[in-house]
N, C-alpha and C positions, 0 to 999 in steps of 0.2 A: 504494500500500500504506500502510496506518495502519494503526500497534500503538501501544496504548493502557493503561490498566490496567487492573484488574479494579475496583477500586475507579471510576475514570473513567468506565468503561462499566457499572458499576451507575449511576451516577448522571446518565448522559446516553444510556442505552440508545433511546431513538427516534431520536435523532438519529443515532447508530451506525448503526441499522438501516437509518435512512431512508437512510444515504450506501450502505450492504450494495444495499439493493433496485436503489439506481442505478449497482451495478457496482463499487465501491470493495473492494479487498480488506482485510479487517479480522482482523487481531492481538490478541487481550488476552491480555497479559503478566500471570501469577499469578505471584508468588513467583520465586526459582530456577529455572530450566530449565524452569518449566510453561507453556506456551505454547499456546493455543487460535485456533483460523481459524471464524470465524464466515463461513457462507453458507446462503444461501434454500436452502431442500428446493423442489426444483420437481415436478415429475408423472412424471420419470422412476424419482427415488427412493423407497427404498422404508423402511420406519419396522423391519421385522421384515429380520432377516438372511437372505437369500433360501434360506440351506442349511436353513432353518425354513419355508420356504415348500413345500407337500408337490404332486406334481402327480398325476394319476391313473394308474394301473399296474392290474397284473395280480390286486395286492390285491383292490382294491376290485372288482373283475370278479369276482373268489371269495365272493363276502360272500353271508352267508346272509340270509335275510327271518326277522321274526320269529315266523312261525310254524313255520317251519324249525325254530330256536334252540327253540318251545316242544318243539314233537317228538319233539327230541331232547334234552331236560331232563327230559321225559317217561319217556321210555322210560331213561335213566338210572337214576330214581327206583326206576321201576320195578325194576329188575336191584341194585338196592342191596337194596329189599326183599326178596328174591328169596334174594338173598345173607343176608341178615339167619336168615333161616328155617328154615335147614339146618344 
């Protein structure tokens, strides 16, 4: 384990990294009580919080085509004008 500073490791960040890639675990110490773990994102990880990540359902099986959506944007119009006229 190396904990280092935040200053330190602005100014030697390859070599940080380089010892990260080969398994060292690495510390930089900001300030007070602020403390960061620097490690490689490998192929497991993922960059988006996976409760963001959406999978397919029942929705998507409901979803109309857009001709559908014309159809019935259509005939909407239609019954507005309809309404309008009376």
């Amino acid at each position: 384990m190396l904990v280092v500073s935040s200053r330190e490791f602005r100014d030697n960040q390859k070599i940080y990294l380089d010892q990260v890639d080969e398994g060292v675990e690495l510390f930089v110490q900001r300030g007070k009580g602020k403390s960061y773990k620097i490690v490689p994102i490998t192929e497991n990880d993922t960059i988006l919080n996976k409760e963001y990540i959406l999978t397919p359902d029942e929705d998507f099986n409901r979803a109309i085509t857009m001709n559908e959506l014309l159809v019935g944007v259509k005939e909407d119009i239609r019954e507005m004008f309809r309404n309008r006229r009376k």
